[in-house]
Structures are given as C-alpha cells and as structure tokens.
VMD Tcl script that builds the backbone (N, CA, C; Angstrom):
set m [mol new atoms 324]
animate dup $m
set s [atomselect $m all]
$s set {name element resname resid chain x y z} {
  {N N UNK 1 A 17.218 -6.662 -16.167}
  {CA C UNK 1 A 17.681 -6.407 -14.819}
  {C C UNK 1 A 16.615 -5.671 -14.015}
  {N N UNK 2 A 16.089 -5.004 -15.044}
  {CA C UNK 2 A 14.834 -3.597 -13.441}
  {C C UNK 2 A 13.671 -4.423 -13.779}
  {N N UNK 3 A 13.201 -5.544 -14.320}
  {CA C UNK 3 A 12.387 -6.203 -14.246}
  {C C UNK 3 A 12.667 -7.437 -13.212}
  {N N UNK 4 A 13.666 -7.711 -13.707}
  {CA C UNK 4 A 13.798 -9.091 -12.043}
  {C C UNK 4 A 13.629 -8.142 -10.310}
  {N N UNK 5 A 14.717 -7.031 -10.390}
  {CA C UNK 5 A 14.250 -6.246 -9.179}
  {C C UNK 5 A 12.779 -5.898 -8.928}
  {N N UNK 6 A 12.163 -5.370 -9.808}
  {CA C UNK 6 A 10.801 -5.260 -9.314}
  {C C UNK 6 A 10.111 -6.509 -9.116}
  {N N UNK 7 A 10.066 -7.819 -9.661}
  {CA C UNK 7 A 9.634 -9.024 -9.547}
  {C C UNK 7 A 10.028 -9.769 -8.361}
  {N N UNK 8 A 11.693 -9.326 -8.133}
  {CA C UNK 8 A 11.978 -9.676 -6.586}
  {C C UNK 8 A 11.578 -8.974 -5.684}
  {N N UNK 9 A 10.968 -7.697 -5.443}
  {CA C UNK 9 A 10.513 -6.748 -4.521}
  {C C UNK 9 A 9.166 -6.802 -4.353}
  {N N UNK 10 A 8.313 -7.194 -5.639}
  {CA C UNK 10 A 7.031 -7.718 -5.414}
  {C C UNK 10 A 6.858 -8.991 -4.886}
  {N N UNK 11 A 7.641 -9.795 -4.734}
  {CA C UNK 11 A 7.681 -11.448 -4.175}
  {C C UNK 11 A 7.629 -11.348 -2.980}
  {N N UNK 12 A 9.084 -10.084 -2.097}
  {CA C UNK 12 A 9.005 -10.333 -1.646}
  {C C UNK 12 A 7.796 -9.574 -0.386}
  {N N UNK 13 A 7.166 -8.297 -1.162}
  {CA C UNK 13 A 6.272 -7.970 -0.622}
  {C C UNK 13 A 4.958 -8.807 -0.181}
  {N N UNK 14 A 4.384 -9.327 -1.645}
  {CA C UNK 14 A 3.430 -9.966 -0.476}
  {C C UNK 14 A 3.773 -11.689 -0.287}
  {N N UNK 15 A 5.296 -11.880 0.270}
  {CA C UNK 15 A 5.614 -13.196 0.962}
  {C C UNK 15 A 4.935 -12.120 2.457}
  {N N UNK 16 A 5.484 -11.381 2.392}
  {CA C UNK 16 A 5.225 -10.520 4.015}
  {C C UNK 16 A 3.607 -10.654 3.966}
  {N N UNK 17 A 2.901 -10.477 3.135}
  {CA C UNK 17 A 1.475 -10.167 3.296}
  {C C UNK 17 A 0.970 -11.335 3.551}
  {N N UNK 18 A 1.195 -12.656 2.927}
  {CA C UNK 18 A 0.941 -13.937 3.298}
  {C C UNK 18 A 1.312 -14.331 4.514}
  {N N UNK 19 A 2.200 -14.176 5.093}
  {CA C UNK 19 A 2.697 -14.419 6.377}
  {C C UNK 19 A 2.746 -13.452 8.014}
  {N N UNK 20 A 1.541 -12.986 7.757}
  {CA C UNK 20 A 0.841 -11.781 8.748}
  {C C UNK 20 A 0.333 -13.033 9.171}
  {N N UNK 21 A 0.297 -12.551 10.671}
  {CA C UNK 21 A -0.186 -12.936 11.924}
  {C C UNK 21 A -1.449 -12.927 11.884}
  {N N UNK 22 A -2.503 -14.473 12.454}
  {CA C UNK 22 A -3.511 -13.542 12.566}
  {C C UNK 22 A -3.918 -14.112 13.720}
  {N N UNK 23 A -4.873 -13.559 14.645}
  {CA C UNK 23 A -5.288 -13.413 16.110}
  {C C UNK 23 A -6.698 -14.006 16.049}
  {N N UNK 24 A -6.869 -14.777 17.002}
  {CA C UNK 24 A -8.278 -15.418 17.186}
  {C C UNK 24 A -9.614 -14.749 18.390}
  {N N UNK 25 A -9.885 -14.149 18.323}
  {CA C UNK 25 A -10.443 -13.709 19.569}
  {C C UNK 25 A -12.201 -13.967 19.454}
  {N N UNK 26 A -12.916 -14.094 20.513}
  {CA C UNK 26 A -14.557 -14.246 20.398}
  {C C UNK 26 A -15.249 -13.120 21.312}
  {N N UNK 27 A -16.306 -12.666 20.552}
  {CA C UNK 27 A -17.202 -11.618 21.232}
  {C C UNK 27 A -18.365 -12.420 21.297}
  {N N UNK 28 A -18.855 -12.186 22.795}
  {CA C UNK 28 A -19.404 -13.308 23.455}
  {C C UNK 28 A -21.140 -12.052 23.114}
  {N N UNK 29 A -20.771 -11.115 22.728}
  {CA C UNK 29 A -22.521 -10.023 22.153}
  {C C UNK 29 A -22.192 -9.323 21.214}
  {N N UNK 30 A -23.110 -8.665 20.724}
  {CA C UNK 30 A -22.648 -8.134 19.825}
  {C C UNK 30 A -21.752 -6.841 20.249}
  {N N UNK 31 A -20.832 -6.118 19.035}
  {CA C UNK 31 A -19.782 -5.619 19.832}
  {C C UNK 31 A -19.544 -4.379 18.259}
  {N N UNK 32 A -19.079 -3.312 18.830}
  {CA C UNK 32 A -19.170 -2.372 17.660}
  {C C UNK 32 A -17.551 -1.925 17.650}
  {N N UNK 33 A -16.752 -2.357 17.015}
  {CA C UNK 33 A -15.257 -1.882 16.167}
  {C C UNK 33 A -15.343 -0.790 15.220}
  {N N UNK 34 A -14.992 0.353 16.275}
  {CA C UNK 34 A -15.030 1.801 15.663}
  {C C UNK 34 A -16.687 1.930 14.901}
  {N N UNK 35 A -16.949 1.953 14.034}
  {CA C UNK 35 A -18.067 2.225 13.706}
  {C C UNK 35 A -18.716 0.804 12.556}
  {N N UNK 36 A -18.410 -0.176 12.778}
  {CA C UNK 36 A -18.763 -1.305 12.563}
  {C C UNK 36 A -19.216 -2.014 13.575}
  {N N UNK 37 A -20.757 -2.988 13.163}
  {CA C UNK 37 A -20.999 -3.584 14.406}
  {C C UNK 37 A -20.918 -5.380 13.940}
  {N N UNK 38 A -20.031 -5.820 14.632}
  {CA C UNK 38 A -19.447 -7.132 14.657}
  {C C UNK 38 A -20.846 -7.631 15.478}
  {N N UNK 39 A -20.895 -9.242 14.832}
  {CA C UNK 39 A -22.109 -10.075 16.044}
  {C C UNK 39 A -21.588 -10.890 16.547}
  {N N UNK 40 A -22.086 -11.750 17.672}
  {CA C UNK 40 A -21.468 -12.123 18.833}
  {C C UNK 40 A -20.504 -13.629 17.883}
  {N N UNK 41 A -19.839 -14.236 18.057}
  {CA C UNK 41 A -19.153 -14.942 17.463}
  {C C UNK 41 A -17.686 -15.360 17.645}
  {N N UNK 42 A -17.186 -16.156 16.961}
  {CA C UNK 42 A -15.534 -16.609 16.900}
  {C C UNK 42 A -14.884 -15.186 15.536}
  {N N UNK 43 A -14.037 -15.097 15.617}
  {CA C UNK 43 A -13.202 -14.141 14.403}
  {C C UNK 43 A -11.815 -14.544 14.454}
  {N N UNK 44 A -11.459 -14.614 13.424}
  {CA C UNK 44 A -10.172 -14.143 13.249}
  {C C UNK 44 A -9.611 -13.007 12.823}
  {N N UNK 45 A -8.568 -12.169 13.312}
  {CA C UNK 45 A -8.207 -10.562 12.758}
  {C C UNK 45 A -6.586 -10.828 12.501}
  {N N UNK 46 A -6.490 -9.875 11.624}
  {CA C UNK 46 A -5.296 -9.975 10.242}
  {C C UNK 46 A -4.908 -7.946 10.506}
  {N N UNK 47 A -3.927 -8.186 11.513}
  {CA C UNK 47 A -3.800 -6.649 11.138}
  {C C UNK 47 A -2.708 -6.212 10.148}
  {N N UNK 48 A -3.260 -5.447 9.228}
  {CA C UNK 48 A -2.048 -4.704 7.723}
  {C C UNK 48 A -2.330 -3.434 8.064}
  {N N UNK 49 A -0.871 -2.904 8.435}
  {CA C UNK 49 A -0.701 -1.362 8.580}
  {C C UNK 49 A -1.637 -1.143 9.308}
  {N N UNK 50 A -2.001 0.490 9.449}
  {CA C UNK 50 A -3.414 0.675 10.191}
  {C C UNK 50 A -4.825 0.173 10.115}
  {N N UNK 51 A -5.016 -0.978 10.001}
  {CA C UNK 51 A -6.265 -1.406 9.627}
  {C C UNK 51 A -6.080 -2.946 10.034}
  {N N UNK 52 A -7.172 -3.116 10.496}
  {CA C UNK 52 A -7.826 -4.557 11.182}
  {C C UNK 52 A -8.500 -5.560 10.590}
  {N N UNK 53 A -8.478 -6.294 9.926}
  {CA C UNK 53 A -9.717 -6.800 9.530}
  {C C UNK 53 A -10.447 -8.278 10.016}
  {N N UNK 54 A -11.566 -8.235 10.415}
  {CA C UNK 54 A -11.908 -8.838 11.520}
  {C C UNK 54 A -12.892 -10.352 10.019}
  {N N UNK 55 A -12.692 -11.464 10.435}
  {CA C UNK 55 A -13.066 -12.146 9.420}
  {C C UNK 55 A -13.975 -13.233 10.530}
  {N N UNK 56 A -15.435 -13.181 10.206}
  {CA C UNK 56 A -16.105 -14.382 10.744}
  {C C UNK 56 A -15.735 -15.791 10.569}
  {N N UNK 57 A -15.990 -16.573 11.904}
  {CA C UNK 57 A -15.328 -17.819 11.206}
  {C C UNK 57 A -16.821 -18.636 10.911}
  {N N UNK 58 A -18.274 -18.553 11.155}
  {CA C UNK 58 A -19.221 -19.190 10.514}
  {C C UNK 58 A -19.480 -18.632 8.832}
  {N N UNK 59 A -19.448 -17.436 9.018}
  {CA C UNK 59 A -19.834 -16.980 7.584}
  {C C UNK 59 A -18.985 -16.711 6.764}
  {N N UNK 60 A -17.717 -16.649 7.213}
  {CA C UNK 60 A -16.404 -16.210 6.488}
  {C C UNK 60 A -16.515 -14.792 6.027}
  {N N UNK 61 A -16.964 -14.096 6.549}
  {CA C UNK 61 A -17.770 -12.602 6.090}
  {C C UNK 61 A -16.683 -11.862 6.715}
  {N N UNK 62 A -15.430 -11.114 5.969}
  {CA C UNK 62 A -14.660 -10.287 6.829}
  {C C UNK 62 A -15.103 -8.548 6.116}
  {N N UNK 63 A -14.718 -8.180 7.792}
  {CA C UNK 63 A -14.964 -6.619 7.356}
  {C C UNK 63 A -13.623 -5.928 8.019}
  {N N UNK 64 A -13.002 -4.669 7.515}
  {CA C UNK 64 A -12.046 -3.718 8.374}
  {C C UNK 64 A -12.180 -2.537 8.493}
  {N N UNK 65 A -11.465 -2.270 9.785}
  {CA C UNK 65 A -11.800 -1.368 10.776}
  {C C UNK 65 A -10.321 -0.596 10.605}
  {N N UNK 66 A -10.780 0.486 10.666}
  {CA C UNK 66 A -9.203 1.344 10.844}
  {C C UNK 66 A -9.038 1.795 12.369}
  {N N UNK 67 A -7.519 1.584 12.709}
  {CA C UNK 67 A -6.989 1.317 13.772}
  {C C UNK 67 A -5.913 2.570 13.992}
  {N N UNK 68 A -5.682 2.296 15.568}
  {CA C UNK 68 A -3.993 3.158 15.753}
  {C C UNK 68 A -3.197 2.113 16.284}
  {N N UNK 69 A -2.448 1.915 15.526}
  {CA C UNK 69 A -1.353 0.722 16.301}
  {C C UNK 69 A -0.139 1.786 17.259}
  {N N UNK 70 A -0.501 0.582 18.370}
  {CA C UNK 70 A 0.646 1.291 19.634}
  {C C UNK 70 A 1.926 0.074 19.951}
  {N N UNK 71 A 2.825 0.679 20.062}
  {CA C UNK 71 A 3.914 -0.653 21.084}
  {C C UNK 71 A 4.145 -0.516 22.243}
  {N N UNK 72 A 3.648 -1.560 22.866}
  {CA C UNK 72 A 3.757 -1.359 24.791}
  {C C UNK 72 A 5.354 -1.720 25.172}
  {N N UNK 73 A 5.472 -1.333 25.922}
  {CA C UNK 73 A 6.963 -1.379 26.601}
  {C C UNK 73 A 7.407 -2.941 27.007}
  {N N UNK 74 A 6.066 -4.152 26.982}
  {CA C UNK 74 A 6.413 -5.574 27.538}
  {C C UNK 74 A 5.060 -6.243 26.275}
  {N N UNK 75 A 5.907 -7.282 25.884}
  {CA C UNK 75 A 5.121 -8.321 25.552}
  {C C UNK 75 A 3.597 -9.071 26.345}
  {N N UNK 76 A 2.777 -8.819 25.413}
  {CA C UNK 76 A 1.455 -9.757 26.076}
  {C C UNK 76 A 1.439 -11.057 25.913}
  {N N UNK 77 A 1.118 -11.013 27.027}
  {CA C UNK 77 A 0.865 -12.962 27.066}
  {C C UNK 77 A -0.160 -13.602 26.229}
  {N N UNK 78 A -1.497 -12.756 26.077}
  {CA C UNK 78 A -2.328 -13.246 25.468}
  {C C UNK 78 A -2.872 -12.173 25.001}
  {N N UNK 79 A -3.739 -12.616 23.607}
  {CA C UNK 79 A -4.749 -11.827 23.185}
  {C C UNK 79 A -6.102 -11.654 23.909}
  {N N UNK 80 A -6.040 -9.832 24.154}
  {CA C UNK 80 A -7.372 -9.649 25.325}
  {C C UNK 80 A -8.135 -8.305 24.574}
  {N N UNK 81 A -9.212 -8.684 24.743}
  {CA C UNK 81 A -10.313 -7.761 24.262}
  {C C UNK 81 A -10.674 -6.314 24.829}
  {N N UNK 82 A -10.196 -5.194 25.255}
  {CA C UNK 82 A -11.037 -4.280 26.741}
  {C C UNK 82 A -12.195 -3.588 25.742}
  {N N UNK 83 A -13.247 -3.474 26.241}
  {CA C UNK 83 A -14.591 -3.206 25.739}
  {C C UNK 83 A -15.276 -2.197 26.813}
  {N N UNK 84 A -15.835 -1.301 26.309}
  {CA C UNK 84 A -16.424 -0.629 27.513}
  {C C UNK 84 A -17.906 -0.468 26.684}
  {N N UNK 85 A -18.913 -0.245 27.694}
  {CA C UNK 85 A -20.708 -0.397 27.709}
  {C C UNK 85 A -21.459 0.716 27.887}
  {N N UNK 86 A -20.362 1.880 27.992}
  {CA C UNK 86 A -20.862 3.343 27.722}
  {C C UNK 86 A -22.703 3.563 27.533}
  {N N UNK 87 A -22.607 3.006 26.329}
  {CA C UNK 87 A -23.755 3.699 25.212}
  {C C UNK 87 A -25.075 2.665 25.300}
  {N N UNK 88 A -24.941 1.303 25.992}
  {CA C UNK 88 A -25.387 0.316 26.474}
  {C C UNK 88 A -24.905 -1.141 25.073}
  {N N UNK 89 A -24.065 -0.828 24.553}
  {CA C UNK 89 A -23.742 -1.832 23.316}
  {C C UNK 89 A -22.579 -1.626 23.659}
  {N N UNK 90 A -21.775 -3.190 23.981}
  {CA C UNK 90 A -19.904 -2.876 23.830}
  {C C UNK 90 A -19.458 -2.334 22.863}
  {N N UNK 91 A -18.167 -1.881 23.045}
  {CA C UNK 91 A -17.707 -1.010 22.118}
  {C C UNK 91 A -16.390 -1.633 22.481}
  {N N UNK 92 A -14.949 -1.971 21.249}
  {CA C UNK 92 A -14.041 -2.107 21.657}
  {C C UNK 92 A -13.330 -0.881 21.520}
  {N N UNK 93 A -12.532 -0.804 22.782}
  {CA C UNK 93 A -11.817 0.128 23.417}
  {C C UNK 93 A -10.308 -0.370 22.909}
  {N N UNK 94 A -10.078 -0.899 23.308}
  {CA C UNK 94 A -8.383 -1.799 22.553}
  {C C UNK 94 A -8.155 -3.559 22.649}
  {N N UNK 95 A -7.513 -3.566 21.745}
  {CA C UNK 95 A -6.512 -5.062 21.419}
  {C C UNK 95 A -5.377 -5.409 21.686}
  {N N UNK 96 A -5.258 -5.935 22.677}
  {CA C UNK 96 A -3.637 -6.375 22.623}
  {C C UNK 96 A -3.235 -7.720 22.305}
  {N N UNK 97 A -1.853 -7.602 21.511}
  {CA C UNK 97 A -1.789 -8.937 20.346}
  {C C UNK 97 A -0.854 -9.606 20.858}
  {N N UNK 98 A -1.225 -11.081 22.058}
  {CA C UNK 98 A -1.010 -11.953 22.499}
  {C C UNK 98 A 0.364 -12.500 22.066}
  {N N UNK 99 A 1.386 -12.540 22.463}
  {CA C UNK 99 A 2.914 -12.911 21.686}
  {C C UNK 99 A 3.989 -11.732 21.351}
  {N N UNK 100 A 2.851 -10.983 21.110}
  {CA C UNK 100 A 3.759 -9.629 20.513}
  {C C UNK 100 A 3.725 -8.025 21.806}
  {N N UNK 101 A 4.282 -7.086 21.193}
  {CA C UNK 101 A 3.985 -5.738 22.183}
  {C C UNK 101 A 2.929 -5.171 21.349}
  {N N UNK 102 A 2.322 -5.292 20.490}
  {CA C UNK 102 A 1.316 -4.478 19.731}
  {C C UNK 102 A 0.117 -4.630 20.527}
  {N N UNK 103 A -0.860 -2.860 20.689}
  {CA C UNK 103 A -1.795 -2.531 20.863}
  {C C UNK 103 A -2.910 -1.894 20.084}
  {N N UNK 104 A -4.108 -2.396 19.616}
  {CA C UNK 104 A -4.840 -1.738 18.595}
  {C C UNK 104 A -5.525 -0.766 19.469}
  {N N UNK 105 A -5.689 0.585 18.780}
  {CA C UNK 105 A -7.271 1.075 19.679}
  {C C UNK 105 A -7.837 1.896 18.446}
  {N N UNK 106 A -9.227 1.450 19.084}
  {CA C UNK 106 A -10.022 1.843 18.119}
  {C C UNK 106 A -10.567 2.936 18.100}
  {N N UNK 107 A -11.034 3.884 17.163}
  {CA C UNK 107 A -11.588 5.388 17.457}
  {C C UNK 107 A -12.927 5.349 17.492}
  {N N UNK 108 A -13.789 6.835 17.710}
  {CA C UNK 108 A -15.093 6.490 17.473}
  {C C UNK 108 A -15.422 6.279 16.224}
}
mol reanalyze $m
mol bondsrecalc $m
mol representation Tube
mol addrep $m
C-alpha cells in the first residue's frame, strides 16, 4: 500500500514536470539573464519554480537563471521581453508569459 502511494505521487509529480509550459522568445543581441550571458538567437524557456531555463534552439545548449515569479492582476496576450541597456549590453529586466498572468524578473 505506501509503495503504490509513493509510486502514485511520484507519477504524478513529474506528469506535472513533463507538461510545463514552455515559451518561445528571440534575442535579436546578445542579452545577459541575471548573470548569464545568452547570444543573440531563438530559445525556448521552461519555467520550474523559481528558476528559468533558457534552452538554445541551434545548439540545444540550455542554461538556468534564477528568477522571482510575480502574478499580474490580467492575463498577457503575448510573450514580451523588457530589456534595459544601462551598462551598454541588454540586460533582461522581466518576462511576461504570453497566455498566462505570470511575470519573471530577473535580479542582478
């Protein structure tokens, strides 16, 4: 019996992990996510819990970034990038996840 429960609780944990959302977005230069520097390209990102992970789609090379997830008061229409040029290299500033109310932002 406490072996099927844990076998059903692990199933159904990562059915959830398999079935995460993931977001397509492109950085048109290179672009630095918290203290990672992403190059200009297509990605796909997979967010689990506080953390991002941003996966190239030429090299398949994924890396993650730790995040603060926020919930906005209205659904986004689309997935949008805000980046600011401070330091003279973009930097992402936040994510908002196109379909859903979730907001990523990133720290220094």
């Amino acid at each position: 019996m406490k072996k099927s429960l844990i076998l059903t609780g692990a199933v159904a944990f990562f059915s959830l992990l398999a079935s995460a959302k993931t977001y397509d977005i492109t950085l048109s230069s290179p672009t630095l996510a918290g203290n990672v520097q992403l190059k200009a390209g297509q990605y796909h990102m997979k967010v689990a819990g506080n953390n991002v992970t941003f996966t190239e789609l030429q090299s398949d090379k994924a890396v993650t970034v730790p995040v603060t997830v926020k919930q906005a008061p209205q659904k986004f229409d689309f997935t949008a990038v805000d980046t600011d040029k401070k330091t003279g290299t973009d930097k992402i500033q936040t994510i908002e996840l196109g379909g859903s109310n979730t907001q990523l932002e990133f720290g220094e």
